[in-house]
MARLOBA-226011 format. One record per residue (C-alpha): residue number from 0; x negated, y, z negated. Coordinates in steps of 0.2 Angstrom, whole numbers, plus 5000, padded with zeros to 4 digits. Each point is the difference from the previous one (the first is absolute). Layout:
<lumpas>
 resi    u    v    w
  NUM    X    Y    Z
...
</lumpas>
This chain:
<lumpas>
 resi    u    v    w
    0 4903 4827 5060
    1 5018 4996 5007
    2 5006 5008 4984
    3 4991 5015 5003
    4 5004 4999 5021
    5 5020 5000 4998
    6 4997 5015 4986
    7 4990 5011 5012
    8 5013 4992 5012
    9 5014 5006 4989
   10 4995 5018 4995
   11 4994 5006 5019
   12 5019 5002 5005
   13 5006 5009 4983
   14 4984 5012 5001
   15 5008 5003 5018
   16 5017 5004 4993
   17 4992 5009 4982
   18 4989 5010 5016
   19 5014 5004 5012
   20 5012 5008 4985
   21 4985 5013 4998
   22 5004 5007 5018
   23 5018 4997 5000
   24 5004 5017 4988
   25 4993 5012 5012
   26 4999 4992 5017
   27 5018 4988 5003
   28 5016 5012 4995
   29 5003 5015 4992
   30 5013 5002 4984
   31 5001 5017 4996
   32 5010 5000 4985
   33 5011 5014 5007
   34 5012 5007 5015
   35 4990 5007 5012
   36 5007 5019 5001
   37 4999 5011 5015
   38 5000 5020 5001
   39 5006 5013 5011
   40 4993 5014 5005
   41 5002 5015 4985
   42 5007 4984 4988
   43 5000 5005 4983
   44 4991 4988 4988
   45 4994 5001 4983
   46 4984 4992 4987
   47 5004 4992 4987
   48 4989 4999 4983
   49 4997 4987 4991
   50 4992 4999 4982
   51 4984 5008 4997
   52 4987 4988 4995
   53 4982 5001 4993
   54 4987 4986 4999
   55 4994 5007 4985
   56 5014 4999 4989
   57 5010 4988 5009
   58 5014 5005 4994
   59 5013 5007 5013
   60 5011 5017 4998
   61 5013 5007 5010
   62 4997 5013 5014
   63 5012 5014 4993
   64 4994 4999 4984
   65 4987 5014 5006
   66 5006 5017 5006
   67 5002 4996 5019
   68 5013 5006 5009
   69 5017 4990 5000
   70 5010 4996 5016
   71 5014 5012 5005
   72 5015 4987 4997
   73 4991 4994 4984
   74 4990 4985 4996
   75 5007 4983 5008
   76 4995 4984 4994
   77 4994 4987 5014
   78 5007 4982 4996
   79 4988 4990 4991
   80 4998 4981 5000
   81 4997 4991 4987
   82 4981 4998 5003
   83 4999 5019 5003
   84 5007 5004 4983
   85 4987 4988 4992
   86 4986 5009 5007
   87 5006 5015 4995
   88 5004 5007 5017
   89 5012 5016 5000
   90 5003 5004 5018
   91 5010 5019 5000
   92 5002 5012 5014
   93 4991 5015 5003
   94 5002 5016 5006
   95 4986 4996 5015
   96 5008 5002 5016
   97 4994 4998 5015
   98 5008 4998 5019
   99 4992 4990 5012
  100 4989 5006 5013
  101 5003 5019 4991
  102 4984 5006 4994
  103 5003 5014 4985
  104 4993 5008 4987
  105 5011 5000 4984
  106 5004 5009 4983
  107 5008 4987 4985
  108 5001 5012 4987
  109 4990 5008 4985
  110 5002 4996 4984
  111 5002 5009 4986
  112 4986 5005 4986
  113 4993 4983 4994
  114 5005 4999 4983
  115 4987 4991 4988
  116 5006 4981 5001
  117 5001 5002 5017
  118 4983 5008 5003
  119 4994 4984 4987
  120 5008 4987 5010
  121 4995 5006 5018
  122 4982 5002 4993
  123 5000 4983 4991
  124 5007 4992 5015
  125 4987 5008 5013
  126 4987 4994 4988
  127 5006 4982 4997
  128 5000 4999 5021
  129 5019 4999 5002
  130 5004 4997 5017
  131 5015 5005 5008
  132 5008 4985 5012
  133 5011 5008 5014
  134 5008 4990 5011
  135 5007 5004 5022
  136 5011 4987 5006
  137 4993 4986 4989
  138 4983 5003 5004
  139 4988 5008 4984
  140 4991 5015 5001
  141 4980 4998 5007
  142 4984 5014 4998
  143 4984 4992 5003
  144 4983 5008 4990
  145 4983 5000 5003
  146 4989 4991 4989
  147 4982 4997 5001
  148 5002 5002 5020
  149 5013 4987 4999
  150 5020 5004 5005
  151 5011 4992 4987
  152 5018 5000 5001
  153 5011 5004 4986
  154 5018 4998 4996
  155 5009 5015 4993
  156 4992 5015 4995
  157 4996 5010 4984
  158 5009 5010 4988
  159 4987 5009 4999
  160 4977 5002 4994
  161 4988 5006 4988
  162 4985 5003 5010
  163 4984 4997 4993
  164 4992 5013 4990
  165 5017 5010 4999
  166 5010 5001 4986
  167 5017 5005 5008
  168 5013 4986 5007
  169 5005 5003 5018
  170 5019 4993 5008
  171 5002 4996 5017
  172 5015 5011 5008
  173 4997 4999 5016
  174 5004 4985 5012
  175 4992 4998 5018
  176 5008 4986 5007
  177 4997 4991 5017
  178 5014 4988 5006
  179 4996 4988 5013
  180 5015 4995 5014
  181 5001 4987 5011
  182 5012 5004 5016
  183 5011 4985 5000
  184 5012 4995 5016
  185 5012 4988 4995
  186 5002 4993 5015
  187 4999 4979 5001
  188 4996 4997 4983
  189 5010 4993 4985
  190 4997 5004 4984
  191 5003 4990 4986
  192 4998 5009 4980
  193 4997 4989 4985
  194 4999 5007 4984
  195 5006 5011 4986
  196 5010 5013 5011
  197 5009 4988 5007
  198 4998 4988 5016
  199 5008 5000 5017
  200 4998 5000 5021
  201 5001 5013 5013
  202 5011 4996 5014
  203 4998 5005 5018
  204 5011 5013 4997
  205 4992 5008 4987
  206 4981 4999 5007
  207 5004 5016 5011
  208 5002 5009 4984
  209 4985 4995 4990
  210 4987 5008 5012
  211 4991 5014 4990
  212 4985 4999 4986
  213 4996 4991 4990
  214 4987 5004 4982
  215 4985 4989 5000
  216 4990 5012 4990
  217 5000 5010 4985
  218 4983 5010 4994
  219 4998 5014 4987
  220 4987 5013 4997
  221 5002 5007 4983
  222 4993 5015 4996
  223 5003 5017 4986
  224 5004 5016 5007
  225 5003 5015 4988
  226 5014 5009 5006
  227 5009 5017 4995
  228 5015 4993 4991
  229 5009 5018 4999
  230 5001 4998 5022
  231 5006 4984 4999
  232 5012 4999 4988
  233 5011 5012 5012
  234 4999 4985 5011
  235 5014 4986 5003
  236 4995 4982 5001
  237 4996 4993 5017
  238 4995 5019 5007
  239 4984 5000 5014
  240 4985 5008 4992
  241 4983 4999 5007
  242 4989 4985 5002
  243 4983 5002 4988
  244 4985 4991 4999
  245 4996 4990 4984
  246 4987 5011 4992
  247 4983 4995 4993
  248 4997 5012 4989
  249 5008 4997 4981
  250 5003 5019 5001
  251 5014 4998 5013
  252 5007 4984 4989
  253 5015 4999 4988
  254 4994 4999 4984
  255 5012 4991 4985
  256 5004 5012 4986
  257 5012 5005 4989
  258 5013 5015 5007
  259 4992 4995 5018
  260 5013 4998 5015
  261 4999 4987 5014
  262 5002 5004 5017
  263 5004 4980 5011
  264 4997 4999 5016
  265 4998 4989 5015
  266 4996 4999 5017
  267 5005 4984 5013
  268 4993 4997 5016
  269 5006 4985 5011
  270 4989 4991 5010
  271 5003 4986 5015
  272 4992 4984 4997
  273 4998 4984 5009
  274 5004 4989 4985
  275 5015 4989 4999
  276 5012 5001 4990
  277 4993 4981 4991
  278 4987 5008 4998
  279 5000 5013 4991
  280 4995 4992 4982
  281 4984 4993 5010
  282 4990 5017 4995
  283 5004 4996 4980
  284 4998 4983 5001
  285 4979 5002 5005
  286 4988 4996 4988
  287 4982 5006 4996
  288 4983 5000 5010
  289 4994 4981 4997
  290 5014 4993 4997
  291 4999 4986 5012
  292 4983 4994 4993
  293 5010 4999 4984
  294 5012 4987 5009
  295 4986 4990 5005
  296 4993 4999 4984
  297 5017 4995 4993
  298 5005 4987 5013
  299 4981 4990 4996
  300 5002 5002 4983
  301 5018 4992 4999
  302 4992 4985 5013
  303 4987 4997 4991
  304 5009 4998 4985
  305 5012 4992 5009
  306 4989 4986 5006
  307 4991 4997 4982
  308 5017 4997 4991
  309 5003 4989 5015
  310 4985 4990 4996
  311 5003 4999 4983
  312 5018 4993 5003
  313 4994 4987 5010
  314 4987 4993 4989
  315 5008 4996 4985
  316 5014 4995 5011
  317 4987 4987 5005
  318 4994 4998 4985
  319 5017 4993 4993
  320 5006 4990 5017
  321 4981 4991 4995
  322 5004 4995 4982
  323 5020 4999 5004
  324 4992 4988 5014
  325 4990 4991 4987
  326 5013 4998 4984
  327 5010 4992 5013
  328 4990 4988 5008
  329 4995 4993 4983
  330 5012 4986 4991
  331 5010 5003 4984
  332 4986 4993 4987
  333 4987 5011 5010
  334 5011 5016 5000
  335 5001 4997 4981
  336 4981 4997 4996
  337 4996 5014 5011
  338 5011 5012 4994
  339 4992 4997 4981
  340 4982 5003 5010
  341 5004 5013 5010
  342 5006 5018 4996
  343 5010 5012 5009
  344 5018 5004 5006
  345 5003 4984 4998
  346 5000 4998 4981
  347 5013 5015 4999
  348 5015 4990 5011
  349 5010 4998 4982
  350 5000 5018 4995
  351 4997 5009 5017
  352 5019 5005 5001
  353 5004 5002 4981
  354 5009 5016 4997
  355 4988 5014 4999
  356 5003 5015 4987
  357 5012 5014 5002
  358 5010 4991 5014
  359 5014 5011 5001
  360 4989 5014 5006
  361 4990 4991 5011
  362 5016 4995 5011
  363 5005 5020 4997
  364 4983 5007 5005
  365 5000 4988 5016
  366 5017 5004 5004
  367 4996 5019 5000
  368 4987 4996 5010
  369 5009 4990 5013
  370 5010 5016 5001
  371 4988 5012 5001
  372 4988 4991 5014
  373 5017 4997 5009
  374 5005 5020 5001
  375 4980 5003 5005
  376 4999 4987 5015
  377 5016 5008 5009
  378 4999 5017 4994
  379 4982 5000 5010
  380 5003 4988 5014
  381 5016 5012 5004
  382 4988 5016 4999
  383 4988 4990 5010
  384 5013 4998 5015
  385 5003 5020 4997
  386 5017 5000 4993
  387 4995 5011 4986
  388 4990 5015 5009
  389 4993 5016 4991
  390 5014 5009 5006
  391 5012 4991 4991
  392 4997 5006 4983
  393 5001 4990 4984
  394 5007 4984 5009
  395 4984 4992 4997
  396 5005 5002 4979
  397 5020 4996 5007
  398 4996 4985 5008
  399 4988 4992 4985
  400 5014 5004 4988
  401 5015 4991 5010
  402 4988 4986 5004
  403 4995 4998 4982
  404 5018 4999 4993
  405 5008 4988 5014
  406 4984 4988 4995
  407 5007 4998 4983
  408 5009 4984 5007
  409 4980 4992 5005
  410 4993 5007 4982
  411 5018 4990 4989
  412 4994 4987 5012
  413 4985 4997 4998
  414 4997 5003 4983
  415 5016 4988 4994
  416 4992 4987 5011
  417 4984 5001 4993
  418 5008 5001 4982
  419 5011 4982 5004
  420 4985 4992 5006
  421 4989 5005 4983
  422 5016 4997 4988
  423 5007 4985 5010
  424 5020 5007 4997
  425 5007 5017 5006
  426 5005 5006 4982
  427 4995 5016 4997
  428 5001 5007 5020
  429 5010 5014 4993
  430 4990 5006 4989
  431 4982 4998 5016
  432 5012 5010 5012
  433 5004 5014 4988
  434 4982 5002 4996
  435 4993 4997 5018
  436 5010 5016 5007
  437 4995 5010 4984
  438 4982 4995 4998
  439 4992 5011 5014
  440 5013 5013 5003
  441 5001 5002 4979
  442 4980 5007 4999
  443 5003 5010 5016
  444 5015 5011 4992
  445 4992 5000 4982
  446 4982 5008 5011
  447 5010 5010 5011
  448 5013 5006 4985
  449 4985 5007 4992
  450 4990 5008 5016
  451 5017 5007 5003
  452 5002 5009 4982
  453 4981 5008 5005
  454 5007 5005 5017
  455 5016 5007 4992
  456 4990 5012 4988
  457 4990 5006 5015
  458 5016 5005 5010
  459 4993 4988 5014
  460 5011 4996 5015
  461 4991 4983 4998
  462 5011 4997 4983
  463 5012 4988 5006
  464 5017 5007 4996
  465 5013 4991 4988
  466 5011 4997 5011
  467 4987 4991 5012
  468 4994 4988 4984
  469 5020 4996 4999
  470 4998 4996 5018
  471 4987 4990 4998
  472 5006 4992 4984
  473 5016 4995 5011
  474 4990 4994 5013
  475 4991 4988 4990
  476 5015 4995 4989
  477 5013 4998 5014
  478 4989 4991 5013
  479 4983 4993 4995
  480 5005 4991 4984
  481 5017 4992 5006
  482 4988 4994 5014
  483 4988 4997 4989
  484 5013 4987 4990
  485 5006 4993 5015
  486 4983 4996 5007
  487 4999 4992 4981
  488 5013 4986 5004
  489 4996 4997 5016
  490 4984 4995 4992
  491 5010 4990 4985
  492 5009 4991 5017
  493 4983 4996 5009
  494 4992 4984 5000
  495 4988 4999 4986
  496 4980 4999 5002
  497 4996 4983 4992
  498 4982 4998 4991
  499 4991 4986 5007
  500 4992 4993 4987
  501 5006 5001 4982
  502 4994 5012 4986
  503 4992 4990 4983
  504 5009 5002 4986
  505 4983 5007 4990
  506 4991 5012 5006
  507 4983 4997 5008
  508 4984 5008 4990
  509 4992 5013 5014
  510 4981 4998 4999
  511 4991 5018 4992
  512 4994 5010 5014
  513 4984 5010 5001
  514 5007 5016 5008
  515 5016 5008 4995
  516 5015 4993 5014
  517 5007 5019 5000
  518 4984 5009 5007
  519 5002 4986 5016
  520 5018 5006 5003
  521 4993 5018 5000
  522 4988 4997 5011
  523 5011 4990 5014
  524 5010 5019 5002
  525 4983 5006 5007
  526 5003 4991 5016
  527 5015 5005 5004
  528 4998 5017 4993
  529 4986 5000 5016
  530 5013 4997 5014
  531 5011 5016 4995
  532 4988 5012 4991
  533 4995 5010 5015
  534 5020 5002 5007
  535 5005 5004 4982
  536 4989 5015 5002
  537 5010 5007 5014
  538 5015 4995 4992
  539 4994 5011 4985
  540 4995 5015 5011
  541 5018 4998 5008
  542 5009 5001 4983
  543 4991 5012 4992
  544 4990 5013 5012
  545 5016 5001 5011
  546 4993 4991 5016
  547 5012 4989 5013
  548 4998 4981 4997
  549 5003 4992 5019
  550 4990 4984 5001
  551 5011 4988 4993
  552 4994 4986 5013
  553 4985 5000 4991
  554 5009 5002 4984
  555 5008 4984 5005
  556 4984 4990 5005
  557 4993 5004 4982
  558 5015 4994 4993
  559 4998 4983 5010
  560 4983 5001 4994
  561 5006 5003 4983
  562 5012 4985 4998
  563 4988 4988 5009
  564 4985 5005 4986
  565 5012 5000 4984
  566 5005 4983 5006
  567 4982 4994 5002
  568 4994 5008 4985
  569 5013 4991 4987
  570 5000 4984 5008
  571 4979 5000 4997
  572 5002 5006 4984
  573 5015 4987 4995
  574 4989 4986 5007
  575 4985 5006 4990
  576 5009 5000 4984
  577 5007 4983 5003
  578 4984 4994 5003
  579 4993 5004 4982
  580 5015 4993 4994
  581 5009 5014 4995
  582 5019 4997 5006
  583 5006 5020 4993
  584 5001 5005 5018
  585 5017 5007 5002
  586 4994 5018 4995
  587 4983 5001 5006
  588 5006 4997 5017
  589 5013 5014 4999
  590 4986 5013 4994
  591 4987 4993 5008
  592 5004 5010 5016
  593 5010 5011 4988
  594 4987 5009 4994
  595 4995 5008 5017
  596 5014 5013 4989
  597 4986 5002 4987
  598 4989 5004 5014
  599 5014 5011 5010
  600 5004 5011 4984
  601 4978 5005 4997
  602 5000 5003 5018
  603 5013 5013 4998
  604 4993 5007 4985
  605 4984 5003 5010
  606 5009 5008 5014
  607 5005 5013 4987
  608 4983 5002 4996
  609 4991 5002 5016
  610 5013 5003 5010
  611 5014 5009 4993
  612 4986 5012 4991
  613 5011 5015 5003
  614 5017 4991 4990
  615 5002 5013 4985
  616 5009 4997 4985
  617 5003 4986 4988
  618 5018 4999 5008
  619 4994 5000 5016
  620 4988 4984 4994
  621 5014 4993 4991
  622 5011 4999 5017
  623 4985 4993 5007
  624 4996 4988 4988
  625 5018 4994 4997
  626 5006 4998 5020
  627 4982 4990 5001
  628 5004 4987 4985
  629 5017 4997 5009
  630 4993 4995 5016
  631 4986 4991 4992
  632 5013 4990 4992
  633 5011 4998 5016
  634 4987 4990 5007
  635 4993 4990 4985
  636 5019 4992 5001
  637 4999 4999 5020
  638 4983 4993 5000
  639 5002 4988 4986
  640 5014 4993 5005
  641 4992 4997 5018
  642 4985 4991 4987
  643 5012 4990 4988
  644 5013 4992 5017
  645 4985 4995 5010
  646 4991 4991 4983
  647 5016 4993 4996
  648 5001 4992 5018
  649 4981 4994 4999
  650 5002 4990 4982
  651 5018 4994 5004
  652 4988 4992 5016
  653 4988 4994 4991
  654 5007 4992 4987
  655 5014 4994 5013
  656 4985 4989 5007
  657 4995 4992 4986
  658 5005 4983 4996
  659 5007 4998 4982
  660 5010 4984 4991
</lumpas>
């Protein structure tokens, strides 16, 4: 009862913590992720347009490989980071100008006749759902539709639509935006800007200067309009015309043929707002009708589970104080007549730290793992305290990566460590290292070499370029493995983790079992699978239906919840194997909690199913398919290795508290 008092006892403060961190994203401070700018009256300012995307296909293309109209001064690249270039982003300029507070109407330009791969492309990309993702002063593009008699926002806006019962494909050439403004004094206020535009503080002198506006809104209504393409074309770019109403009828549309010329337009209005300027991604970061009877659901769920693991724990943690309580008490001719009458753990103490198979790769496996819990726990508690907002693209991707390659030095670590304690000598922690930082980083290049070639024949901006895999290559080369190597002799100079009992020369006999050992290893990943199957469906829509992932406090409670069940669930299971006598426990523990990847990996495929129903294509499946593997693997290492150091720590005390001659 006291044991069970000081746990309630212990846990009531780090729920208050795990609870607080929920609240913190959105209520404490604000990061935005870039330099706050502020227009003047007439200010020129352009959108910017990033890769069109599809949920169907998945497969991301760039915006001027359709027949839009091109910026006067030519196309411009924005700088990408390193995240953004994984994703696939390409962020160009665009010839959509608008000046503040000036509401126009305004000619682009018309096309020429739409040859045949044109005319094919614009209607395979209207048909495959292409969006279009423009982009004003950072923030995305917004139209809202009505569904069912329900409002839901969008990102982006189409290429273009096949209506039903039609057989003709229609592009969307006409633009009606509406830019929200907040009127902003600068006047006893300091500005500090973090992020990928640079970061710095507005003196007194300058605060005079930064009265104006500010954009805290960007919204679209896309629409087709057929215009007469001989009366535009005597038109310059940028030349008044009148404003027009998005027709309904499909008469009045622009239809996608061959020898057809498109007329693009747009029209702006700017509206005042009262939103602040940190803000302004509140509106994108809202989420559906019910959500919050979602969260509650979730949070009893992860108690719940929580509170039976918990129990668990503490039985057979009872259980073996009770018979470590009872070996003890006995005397030396007792403890031997009662270990030939009883069995149980205590009849494996000869062979319970004898070298298991395949060694090697365990200590590589777990020191992969090591590295790849590590980059998760700070990539999220840094996203949790908002240092990487929506606003900052791919620094989310940026960060992970760095993180992973500087925690070479922990994986050479730990998994040289683990290889001196199970050889007993440090010979051979050359060849651990070398392995270590290739193991996990060599099936990622070989999955992503060959997702790359599918994306290169598809002319997809989400091919990762040649020079960007050298990048990468160097990174890994010129950072994570000398790290990797130098975390391998600091674990060839650490003090050595002695066995406390020693291991028989002969084998010990493991009695036959009525039920196969395996099928109880795949059932243990079941309870952990329970803590994060409902966030990795949100984390699924975020990756692959284009939505904003923002809740990382609750991310990080299931990742608490995560390593406090995977550490549960092996210890159990390695103290039931020991109990039938079976002393092979060094693998079982790892994928004991490890096979929550098994489970991870058919969840996925049945998002595709249910889910992701519109997904096209056997390359668009193959993307899918092969993204999902890697993650599924990512956290089989991270959560096996969370398993195999907490199983390790529970023998080593077990057997540490037994009395032997």
């Amino acid at each position: 009862m006291a044991g069970a008092l000081h746990s309630s006892c212990f846990m009531a403060p780090l729920l208050l913590v795990v609870l607080l961190l929920i609240v913190s994203p959105s209520n404490a401070f604000y990061l935005p992720g870039s330099y706050m700018h502020t227009y003047s009256q007439g200010e020129v300012i352009s959108a910017k347009v990033n890769s069109l995307t599809s949920i169907e296909t998945e497969m991301p293309f760039n915006y001027y490989s359709l027949p839009y109209c091109r910026p006067q001064g030519g196309i411009k690249k924005s700088a990408e980071n390193l995240g953004e270039l994984l994703m696939g982003d390409q962020i160009d300029n665009s010839p959509y100008r608008f000046r503040v507070n000036v509401n126009e109407s305004v000619f682009l330009c018309t096309t020429k006749g739409l040859n045949e791969n044109d005319a094919k492309l614009l209607k395979q990309r209207a048909r495959d759902l292409y969006q279009v993702n423009m982009m004003l002063d950072n923030l995305p593009v917004m139209r809202f539709t009505e569904q069912n008699g329900v409002t839901v926002q969008w990102t982006g806006f189409p290429v273009g639509y096949s209506p039903a019962g039609s057989s003709e494909d229609y592009i969307i050439n006409h633009l009606k935006f509406k830019v929200l403004v907040h009127e902003y004094e600068g006047n006893n206020v300091e500005i500090i800007g973090t992020g990928e535009e640079g970061s710095g503080v507005i003196s007194e002198i300058d605060k005079k200067g930064m009265s104006g506006y500010q954009i805290v809104g960007f919204q679209v209504v896309p629409c087709s309009v057929k215009r007469n393409a001989e009366d535009f074309s005597k038109l310059n770019m940028y030349d008044s015309i009148d404003p027009v109403d998005c027709p309904v009828e499909l008469k009045k549309a622009q239809v996608i043929r061959q020898q057809e010329r498109i007329t693009f337009t747009y029209d702006v209005e700017f509206v005042k707002s009262d939103i602040k300027w940190p803000s302004r991604w509140d509106a994108y970061l809202k989420m559906e009708a019910g959500s919050k009877v979602h969260w509650f659901s979730i949070m009893n769920s992860l108690m719940v589970i929580l509170f039976l693991a918990g129990i668990v724990f503490v039985i057979f943690l009872r259980t073996v104080r009770r018979d470590l309580t009872r070996y003890e008490e006995l005397d030396k001719e007792s403890q031997a007549q009662m270990n030939e009458e009883l069995s149980g753990w205590k009849l494996v103490v000869g062979d319970v730290f004898r070298e298991p198979t395949c060694s090697k790769l365990l200590c590589i496996m777990v020191g992969d793992g090591v590295q790849i819990l590590g980059m998760a726990i700070v990539t999220i508690v840094f996203a949790t305290l908002g240092f990487m907002s929506p606003a900052s693209r791919g620094m989310l991707l940026t960060g992970m990566i760095v993180l992973y390659l500087f925690l070479g030095i922990a994986a050479g670590y730990v998994s040289v460590r683990f290889w001196r304690t199970i050889k007993g000598t440090s010979e051979g922690w050359r060849s651990v290292s070398w392995l270590t930082a290739c193991f996990f980083p060599g099936v990622m290049f070989t999955v992503l070499t060959v997702l790359n070639f599918v994306l290169w024949k598809s002319e997809s901006t989400g091919a990762l370029p040649i020079s960007l895999f050298f990048t990468l290559l160097a990174l890994w080369f010129c950072i994570s493995v000398p790290l990797t190597l130098v975390g391998g002799f600091l674990g060839t100079r650490a003090e050595q983790i002695e066995f406390p009992v020693r291991t028989n020369q002969i084998p010990r006999e493991i009695p036959a079992r009525k039920c196969p050992s395996w099928l109880l290893v795949l059932g243990a990943g079941t309870l952990p699978f329970g803590t994060l199957f409902i966030e990795l469906f949100f984390i699924l829509s975020s990756i692959w239906l284009g939505r904003f992932y923002y809740v990382f406090g609750f991310l990080l409670i299931v990742l608490l919840l995560l390593v406090v069940v995977c550490a549960e669930v092996s210890v159990v299971l390695t103290y039931m194997n020991l109990c039938v006598e079976d002393w092979r426990w060094w693998w079982k523990a790892f994928f004991a909690p490890g096979s929550v990847a098994l489970y991870v990996f058919l969840y996925s495929i049945n998002y595709l199913v249910f889910d992701l129903r519109s997904l096209s294509g056997p390359v668009s499946a193959m993307l899918y398919v092969g993204y999902s593997f890697l993650m599924a693997f990512a956290i089989m290492l991270a959560t096996g290795t969370i398993g195999f150091l907490t199983s390790f720590a529970f023998v080593h005390y077990l057997f540490s508290s037994v009395k032997i001659d």
